[in-house]
BAFI-3210 file (N, C-alpha, C; in Angstrom, 3 decimals, decimal comma, padded with zeros to 6 digits):
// residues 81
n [1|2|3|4|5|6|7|8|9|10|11|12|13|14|15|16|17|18|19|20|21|22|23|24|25|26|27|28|29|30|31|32|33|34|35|36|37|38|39|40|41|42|43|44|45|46|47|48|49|50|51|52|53|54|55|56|57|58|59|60|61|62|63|64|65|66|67|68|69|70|71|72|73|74|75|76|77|78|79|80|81]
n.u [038,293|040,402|040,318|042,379|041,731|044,957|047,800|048,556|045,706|044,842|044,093|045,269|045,763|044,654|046,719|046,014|045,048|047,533|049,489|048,246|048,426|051,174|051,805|050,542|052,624|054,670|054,560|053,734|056,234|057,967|056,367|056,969|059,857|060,077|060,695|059,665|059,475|056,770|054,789|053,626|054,771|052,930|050,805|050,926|054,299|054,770|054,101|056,320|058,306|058,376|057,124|054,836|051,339|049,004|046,171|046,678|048,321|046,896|044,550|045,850|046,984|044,347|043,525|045,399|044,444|042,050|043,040|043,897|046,771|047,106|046,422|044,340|045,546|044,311|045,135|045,226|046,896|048,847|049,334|051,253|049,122]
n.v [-399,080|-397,326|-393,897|-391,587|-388,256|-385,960|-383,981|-382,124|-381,439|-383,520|-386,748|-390,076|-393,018|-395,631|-396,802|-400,093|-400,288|-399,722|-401,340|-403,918|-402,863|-402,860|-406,075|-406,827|-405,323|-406,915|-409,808|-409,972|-409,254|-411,401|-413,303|-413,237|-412,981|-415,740|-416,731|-418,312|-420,753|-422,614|-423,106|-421,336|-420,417|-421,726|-419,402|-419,044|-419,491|-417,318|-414,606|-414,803|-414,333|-412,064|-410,858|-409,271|-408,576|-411,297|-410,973|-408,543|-410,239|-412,259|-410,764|-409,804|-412,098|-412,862|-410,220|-411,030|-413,267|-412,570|-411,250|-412,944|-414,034|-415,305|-418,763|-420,939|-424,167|-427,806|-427,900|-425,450|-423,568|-420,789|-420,807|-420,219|-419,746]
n.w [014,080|016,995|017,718|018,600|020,351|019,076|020,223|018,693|017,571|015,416|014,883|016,509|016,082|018,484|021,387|021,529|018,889|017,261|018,281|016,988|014,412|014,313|014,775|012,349|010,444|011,425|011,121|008,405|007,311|008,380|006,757|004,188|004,144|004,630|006,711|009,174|007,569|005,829|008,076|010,602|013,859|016,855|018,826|020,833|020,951|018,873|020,592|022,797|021,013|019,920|021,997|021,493|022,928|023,134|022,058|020,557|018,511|017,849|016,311|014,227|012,757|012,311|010,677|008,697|007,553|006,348|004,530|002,779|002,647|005,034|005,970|007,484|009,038|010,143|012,601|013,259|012,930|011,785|008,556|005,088|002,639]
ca.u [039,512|040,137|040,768|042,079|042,995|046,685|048,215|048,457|044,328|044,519|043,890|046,189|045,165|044,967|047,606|045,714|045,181|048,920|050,141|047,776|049,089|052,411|051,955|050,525|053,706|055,846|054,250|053,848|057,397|058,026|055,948|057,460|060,783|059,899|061,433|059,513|059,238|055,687|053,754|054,227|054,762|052,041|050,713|052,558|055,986|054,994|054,337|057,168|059,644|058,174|056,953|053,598|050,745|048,244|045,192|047,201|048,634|045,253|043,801|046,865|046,623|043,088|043,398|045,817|043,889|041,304|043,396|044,474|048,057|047,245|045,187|044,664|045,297|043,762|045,824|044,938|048,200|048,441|050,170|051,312|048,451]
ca.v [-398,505|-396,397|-392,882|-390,568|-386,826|-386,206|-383,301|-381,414|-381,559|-384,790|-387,821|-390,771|-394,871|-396,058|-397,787|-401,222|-400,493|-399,356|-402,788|-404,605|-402,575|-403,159|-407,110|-406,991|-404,964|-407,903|-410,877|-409,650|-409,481|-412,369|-414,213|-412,957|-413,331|-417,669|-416,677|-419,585|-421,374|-422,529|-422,868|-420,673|-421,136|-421,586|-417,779|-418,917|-418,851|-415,950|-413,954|-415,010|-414,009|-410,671|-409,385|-408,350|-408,981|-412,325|-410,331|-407,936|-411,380|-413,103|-410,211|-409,343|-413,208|-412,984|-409,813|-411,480|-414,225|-411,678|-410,323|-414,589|-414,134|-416,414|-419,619|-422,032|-425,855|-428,329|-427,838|-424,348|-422,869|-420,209|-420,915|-419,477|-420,559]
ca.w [014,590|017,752|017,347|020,347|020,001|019,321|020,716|017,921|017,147|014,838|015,479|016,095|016,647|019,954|021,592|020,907|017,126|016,921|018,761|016,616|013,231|014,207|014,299|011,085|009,880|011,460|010,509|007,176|007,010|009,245|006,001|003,127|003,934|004,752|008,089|009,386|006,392|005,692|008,824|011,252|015,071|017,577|018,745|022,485|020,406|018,232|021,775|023,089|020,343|019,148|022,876|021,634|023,378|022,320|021,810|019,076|017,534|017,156|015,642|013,324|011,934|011,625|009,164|006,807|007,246|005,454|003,467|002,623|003,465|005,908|006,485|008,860|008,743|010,695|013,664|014,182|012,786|010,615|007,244|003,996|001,713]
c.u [039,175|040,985|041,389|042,618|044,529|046,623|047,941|047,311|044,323|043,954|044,899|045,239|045,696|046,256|047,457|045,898|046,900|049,632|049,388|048,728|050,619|052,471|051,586|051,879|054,366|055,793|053,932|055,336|058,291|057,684|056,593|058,723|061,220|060,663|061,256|058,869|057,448|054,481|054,481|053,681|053,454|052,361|051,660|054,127|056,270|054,773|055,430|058,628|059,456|057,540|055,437|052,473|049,625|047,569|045,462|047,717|047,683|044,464|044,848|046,597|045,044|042,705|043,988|045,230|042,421|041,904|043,954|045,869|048,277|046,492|045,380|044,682|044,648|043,897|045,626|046,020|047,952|049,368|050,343|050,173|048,985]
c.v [-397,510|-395,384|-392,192|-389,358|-386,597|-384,604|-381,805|-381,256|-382,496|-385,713|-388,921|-391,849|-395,030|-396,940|-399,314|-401,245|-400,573|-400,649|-403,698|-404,346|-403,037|-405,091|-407,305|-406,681|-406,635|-409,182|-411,194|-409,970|-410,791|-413,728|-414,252|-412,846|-415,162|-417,464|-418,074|-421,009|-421,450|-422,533|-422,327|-421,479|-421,115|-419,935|-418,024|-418,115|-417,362|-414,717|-413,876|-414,352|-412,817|-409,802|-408,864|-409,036|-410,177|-411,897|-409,631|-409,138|-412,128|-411,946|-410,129|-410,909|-413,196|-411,554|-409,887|-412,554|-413,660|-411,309|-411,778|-414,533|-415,379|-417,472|-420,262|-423,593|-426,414|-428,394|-426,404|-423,152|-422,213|-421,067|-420,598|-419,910|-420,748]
c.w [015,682|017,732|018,484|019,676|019,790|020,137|019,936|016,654|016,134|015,562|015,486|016,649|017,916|020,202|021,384|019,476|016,843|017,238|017,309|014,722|013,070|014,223|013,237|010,260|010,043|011,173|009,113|006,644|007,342|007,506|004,925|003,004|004,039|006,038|009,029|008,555|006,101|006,475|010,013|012,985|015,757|017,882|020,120|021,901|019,686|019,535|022,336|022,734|019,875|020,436|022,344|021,826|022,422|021,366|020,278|018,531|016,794|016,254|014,453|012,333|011,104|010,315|008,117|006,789|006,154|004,328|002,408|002,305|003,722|005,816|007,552|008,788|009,704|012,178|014,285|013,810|012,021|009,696|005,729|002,781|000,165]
res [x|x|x|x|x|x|x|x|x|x|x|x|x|x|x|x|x|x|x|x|x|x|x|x|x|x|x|x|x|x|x|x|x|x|x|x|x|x|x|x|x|x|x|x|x|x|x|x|x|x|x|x|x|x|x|x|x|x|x|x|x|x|x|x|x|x|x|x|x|x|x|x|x|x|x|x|x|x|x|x|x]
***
């Protein structure tokens, strides 16, 4: 994780981590409500419809794909395992 000074001598997450945390938030939620039922869209469409950059999407999949949330089928997609 990247740290930067805050203002008020803490620390807060970089603007990457924070993009990246926040697709985890939304694809989390995105999963657990079956929003897109069981496999979810290509990352194009998920860019597309949530606005946040690739880079934070591919990483955000790949830590519920850690956390197994997520997997991947043969096609490359994530999906609810």
């Amino acid at each position: 994780m990247d740290f930067v000074p805050s203002s008020n001598g803490g620390v807060t997450l970089s603007s990457a981590e924070a993009l990246r945390e926040s697709a985890v938030r939304l694809l989390r939620a995105l999963i657990r409500s079956n929003y897109y039922g069981e496999v979810l869209p290509p990352i194009e469409q998920l860019q597309a419809a949530t606005r946040i950059p690739r880079a934070s999407l591919e990483q955000a999949l790949l830590d519920l794909e850690n956390e197994d949330i997520v997997a991947k089928n043969s096609n490359g997609q994530a999906v609810d395992p």
